[in-house]
C-alpha positions as CSV (number, residue, x, y, z in Angstrom):
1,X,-8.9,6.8,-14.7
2,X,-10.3,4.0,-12.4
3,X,-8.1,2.3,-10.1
4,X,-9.2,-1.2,-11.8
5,X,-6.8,-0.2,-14.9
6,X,-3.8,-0.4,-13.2
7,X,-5.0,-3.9,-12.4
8,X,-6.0,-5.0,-15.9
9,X,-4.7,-8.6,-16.6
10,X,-7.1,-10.1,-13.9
11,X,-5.6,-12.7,-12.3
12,X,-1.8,-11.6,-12.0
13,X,-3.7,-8.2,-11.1
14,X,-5.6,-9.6,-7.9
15,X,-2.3,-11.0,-6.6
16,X,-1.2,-7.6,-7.1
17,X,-4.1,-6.2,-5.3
18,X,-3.2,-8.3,-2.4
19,X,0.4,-7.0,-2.4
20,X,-1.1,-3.3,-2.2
21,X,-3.2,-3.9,0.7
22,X,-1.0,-3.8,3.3
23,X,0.3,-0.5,1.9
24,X,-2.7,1.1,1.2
25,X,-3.8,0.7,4.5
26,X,-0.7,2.2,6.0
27,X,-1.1,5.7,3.8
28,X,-4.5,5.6,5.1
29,X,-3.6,5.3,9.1
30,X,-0.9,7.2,8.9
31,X,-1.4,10.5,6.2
32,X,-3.2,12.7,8.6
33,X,0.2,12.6,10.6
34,X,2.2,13.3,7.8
35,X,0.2,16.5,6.9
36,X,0.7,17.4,10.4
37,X,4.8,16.9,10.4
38,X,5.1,18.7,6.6
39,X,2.6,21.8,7.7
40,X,5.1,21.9,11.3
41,X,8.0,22.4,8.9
42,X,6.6,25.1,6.8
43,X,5.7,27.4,9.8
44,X,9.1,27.3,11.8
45,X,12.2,29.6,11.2
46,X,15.3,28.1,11.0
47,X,18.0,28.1,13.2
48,X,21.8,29.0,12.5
49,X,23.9,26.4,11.6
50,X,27.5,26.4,13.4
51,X,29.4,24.6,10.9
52,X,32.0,26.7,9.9
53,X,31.2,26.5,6.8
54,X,29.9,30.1,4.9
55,X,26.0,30.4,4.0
56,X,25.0,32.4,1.5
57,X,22.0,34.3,2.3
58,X,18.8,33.4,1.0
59,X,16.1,35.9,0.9
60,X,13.3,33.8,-0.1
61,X,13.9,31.0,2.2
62,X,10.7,31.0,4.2
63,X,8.9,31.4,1.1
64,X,10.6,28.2,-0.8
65,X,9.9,26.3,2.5
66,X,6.3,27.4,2.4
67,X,6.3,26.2,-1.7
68,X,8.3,22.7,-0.8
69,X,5.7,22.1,2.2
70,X,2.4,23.0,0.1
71,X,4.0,20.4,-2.9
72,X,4.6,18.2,-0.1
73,X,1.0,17.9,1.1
74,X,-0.8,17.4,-2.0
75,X,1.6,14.5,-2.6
76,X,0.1,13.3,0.4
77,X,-3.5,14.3,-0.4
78,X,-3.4,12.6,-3.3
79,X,-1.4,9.6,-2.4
80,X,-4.4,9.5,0.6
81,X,-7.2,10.1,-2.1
82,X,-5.5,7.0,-4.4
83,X,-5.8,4.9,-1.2
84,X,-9.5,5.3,-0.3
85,X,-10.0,4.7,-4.0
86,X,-8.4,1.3,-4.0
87,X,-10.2,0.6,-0.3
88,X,-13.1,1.3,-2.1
89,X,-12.5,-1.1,-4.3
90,X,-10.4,-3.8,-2.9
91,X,-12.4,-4.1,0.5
92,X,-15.6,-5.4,-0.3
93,X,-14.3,-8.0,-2.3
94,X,-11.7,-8.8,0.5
95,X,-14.0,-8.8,3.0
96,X,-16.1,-11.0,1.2
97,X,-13.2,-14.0,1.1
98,X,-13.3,-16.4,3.6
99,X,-11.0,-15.7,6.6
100,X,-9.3,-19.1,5.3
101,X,-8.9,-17.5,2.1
102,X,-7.8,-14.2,3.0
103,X,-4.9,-16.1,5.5
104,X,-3.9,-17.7,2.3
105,X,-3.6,-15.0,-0.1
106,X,-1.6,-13.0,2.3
107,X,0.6,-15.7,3.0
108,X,1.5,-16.0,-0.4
109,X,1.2,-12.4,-1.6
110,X,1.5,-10.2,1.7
111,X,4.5,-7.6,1.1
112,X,6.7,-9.5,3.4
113,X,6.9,-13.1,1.6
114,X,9.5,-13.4,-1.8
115,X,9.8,-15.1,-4.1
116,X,10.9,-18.8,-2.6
117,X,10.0,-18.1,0.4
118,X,8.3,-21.3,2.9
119,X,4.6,-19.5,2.2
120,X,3.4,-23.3,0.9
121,X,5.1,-24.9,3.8
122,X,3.0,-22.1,6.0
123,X,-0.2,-22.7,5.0
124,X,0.5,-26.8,4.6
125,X,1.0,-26.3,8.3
126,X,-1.4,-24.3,9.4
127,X,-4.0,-26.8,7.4
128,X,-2.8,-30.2,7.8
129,X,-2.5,-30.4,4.3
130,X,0.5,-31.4,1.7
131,X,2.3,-28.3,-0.4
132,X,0.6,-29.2,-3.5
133,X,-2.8,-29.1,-1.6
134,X,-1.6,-25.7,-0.5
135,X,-0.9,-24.5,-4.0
136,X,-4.3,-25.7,-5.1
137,X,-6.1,-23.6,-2.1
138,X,-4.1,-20.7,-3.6
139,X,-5.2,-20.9,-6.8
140,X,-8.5,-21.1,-5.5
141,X,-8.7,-18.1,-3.3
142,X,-7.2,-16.2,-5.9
143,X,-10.2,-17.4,-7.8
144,X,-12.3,-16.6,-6.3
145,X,-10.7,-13.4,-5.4
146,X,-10.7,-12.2,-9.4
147,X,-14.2,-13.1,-9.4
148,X,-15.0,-10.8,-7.0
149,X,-13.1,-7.8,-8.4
150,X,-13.2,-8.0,-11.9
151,X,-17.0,-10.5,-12.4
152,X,-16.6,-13.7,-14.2
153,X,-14.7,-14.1,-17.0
């Protein structure tokens, strides 16, 4: 299944697409270190707790780490592989935006803003413009922005 299904109703869906972004570009700076941190715990023995409390013994325990640690990294392989698929998708058209556009959709969408939040009274600010002018350049961008993802309507 394409990535573009999970954003089907277009213009809610690009404003989704911006709120991804930020994620998406995290998994894909920072899986390789993951992978690194879940293969270092499969390879290590444990130590002995000193809890006082009794441990049963279990004979398999290296192996279940081994199994928990494999699971482990193909979550991250394919949480990496879903990433370069939206990239691949999302980053042309993102790139294409003005940088104008681009400061306004993540002010209004980035992961960080709410619902409420004084995103208008950002961008009216960094513009010079009124709130309502600041609305109306989002709605633009984000215009433009389904245009570029999904084509014309």
């Amino acid at each position: 299944m394409g990535i573009a299904w999970k954003y089907l109703d277009k213009k809610s869906a690009a404003a989704d697409a911006v709120k991804d972004y930020g994620s998406m570009k995290f998994i894909i700076e920072h899986t390789d270190d993951e992978i690194k941190v879940a293969y270092e715990k499969m390879g290590g023995i444990s130590s002995p707790q000193f809890d006082g409390v009794p441990h049963a013994h279990n004979p398999h325990a290296a192996e279940d780490r081994m199994a928990e640690g494999m699971d482990e990294i193909s979550v991250l392989r394919e949480r990496y592989r879903q990433a370069m698929e939206y990239m691949a998708w999302f980053g042309p058209a993102w790139e294409e935006l003005s940088e104008d556009d681009r400061y306004v959709l993540d002010a209004f969408y980035s992961e960080d803003n709410e619902y409420g939040s004084s995103a208008a009274d950002d961008v009216a600010d960094y513009f010079g413009i009124e709130r309502a002018s600041a609305y109306r350049r989002k709605n633009r961008a984000l215009a433009k922005l389904t245009t570029l993802l999904f084509g014309k309507p």
